[in-house]
C-alpha positions as CSV (number, residue, x, y, z in Angstrom):
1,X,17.6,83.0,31.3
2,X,21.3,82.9,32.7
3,X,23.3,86.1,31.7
4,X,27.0,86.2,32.1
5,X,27.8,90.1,31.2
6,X,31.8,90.5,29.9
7,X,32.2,94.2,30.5
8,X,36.3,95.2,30.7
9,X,35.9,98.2,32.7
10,X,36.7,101.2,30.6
11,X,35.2,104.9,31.4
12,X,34.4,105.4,27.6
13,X,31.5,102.9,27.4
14,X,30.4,103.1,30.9
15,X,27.1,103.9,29.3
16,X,26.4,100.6,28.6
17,X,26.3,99.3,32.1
18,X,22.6,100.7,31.4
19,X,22.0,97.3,30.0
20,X,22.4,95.3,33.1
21,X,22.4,97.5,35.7
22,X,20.5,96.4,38.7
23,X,19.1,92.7,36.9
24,X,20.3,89.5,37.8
25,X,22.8,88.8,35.7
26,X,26.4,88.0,36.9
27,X,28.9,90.1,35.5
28,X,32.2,88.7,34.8
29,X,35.3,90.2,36.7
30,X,37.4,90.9,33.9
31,X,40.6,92.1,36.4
32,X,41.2,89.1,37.8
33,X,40.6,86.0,35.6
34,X,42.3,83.3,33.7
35,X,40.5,81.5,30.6
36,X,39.4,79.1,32.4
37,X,37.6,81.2,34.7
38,X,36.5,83.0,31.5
39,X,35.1,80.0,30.0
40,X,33.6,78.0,33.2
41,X,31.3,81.2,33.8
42,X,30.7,80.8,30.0
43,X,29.9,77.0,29.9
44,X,27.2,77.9,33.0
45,X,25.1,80.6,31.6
46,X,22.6,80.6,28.5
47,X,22.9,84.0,27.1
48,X,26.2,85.8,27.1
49,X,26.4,89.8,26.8
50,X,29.8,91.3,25.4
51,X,30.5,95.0,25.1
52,X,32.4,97.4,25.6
53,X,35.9,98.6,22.6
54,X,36.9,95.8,20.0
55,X,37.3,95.1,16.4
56,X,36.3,91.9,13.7
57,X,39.0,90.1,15.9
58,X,36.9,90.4,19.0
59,X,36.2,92.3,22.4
60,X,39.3,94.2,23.8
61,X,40.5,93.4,27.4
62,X,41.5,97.0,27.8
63,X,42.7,95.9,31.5
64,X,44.9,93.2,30.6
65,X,45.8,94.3,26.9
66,X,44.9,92.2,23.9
67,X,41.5,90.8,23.6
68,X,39.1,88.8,26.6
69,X,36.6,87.5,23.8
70,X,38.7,86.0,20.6
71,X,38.8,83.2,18.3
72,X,39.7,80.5,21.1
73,X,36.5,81.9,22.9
74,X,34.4,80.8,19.6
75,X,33.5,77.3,20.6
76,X,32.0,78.1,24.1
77,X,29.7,80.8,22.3
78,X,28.7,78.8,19.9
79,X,25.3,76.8,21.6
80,X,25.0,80.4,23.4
81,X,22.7,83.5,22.7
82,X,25.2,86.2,22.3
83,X,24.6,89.9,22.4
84,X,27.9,91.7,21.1
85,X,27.9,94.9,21.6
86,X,31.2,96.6,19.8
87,X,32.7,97.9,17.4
88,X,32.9,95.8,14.0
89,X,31.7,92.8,16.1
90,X,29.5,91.6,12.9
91,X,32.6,90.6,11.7
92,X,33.2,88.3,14.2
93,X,29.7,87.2,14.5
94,X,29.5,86.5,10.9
95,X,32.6,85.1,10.5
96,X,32.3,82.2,13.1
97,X,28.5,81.8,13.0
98,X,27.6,82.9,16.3
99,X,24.0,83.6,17.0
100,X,22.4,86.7,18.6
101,X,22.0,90.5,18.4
102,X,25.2,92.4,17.2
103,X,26.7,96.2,16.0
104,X,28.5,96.6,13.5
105,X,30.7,99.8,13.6
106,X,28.8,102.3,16.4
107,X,29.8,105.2,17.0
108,X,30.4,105.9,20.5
109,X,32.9,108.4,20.5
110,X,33.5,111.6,18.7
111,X,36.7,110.7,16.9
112,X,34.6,107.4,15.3
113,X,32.3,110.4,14.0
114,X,34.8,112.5,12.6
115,X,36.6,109.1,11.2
116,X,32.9,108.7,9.2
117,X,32.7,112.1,8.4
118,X,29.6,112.9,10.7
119,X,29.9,116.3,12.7
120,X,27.7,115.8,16.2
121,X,28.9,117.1,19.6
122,X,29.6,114.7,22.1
123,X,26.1,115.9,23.4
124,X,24.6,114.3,20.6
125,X,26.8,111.3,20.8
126,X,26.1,111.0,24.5
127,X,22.5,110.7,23.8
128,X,22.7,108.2,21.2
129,X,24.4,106.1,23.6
130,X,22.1,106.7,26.6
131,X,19.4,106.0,24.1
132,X,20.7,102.6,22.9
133,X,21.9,101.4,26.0
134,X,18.6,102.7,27.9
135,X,16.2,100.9,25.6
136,X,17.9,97.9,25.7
137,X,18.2,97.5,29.4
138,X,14.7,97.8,29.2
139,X,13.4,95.5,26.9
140,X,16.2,92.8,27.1
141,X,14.5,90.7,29.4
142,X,10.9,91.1,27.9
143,X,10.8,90.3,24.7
144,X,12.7,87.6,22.6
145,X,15.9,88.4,21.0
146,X,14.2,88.7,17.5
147,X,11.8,91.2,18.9
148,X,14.1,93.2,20.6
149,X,16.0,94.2,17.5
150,X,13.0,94.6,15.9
151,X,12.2,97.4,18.9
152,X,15.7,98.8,18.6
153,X,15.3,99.3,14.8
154,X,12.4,101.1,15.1
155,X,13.0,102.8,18.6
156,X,16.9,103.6,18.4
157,X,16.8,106.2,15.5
158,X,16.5,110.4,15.5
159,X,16.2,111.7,12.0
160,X,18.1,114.9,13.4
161,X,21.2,113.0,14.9
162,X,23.3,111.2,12.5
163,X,25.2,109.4,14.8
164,X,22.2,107.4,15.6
165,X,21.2,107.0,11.8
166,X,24.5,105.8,11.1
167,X,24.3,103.1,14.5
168,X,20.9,102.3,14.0
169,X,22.0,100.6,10.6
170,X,24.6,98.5,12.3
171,X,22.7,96.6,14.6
172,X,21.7,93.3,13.3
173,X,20.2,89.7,14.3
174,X,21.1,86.4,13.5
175,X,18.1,83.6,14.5
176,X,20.8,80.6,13.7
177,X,19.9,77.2,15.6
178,X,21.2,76.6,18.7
179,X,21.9,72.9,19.6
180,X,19.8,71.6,22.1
């Protein structure tokens, strides 16, 4: 399968370049680009991986200000497997009826533990990420997308760290149908 990785380059969730490191996959360069670029590297691959900060109004471009994956970016996602990886990106799955694996809110940070009222050290929160982002560089490319979440749901989770409790619940899938 084609994989376009959008990635905007951002220390804080360098722990998901886990997922893709060292496969096949072109990652988008999200420096120096103009939607069209954005979209043409789009249009040309089959699955489309998007993480890194963002909101239910899409994937910041904390490069270039505002966001790289929006509302306008809806149509050329639409036939494509998507795997959103951000905060409050169920939103914007649900919302425009993309298809894929996708997190809600996730904690990746220790002020978006404290915001939920969960007291781990950024040890703990470091692990949860290396955890997530680990297993699913390693099964991303073996399994279906339906069977990968079910591997994450059952795999991602440590009854004695909240913070992945409280992520493990806010990763879901959406089968959809994608045109042919």
């Amino acid at each position: 399968m084609k994989t376009l990785v959008i990635h905007p380059n951002d220390p804080t969730t360098d722990f998901l370049k886990k997922i893709y490191e060292g496969k096949d996959y072109t990652v988008f360069d999200c420096y120096n680009y103009t939607n069209d670029d954005l979209i043409n590297a789009i249009i040309s691959h089959d699955r489309i991986i998007m993480c890194g900060h963002g909101s239910s109004d899409g994937l910041f471009d904390i490069n270039n200000g505002g966001f790289i994956i929006d509302n306008s970016i809806v149509p050329y996602l639409q036939t494509k497997e998507c795997i959103c990886i951000w905060c409050n990106a169920d939103v914007f799955v649900e919302d425009y009826g993309l298809t894929g694996l996708y997190t809600g809110m996730f904690i990746s940070e220790v002020e978006e533990a404290y915001l939920f009222q969960i007291n781990e050290s950024m040890n703990d929160i470091d692990f949860s990420n290396n955890v997530f982002s680990g297993l699913l560089g390693t099964i991303i490319d073996k399994y279906e997308l339906s069977e990968v979440f079910d591997i994450l749901k059952k795999c991602y989770y440590d009854k004695e760290n909240d913070v992945m409790i409280f992520n493990n619940e806010r990763i879901f899938y959406e089968a959809g149908q994608l045109p042919v």
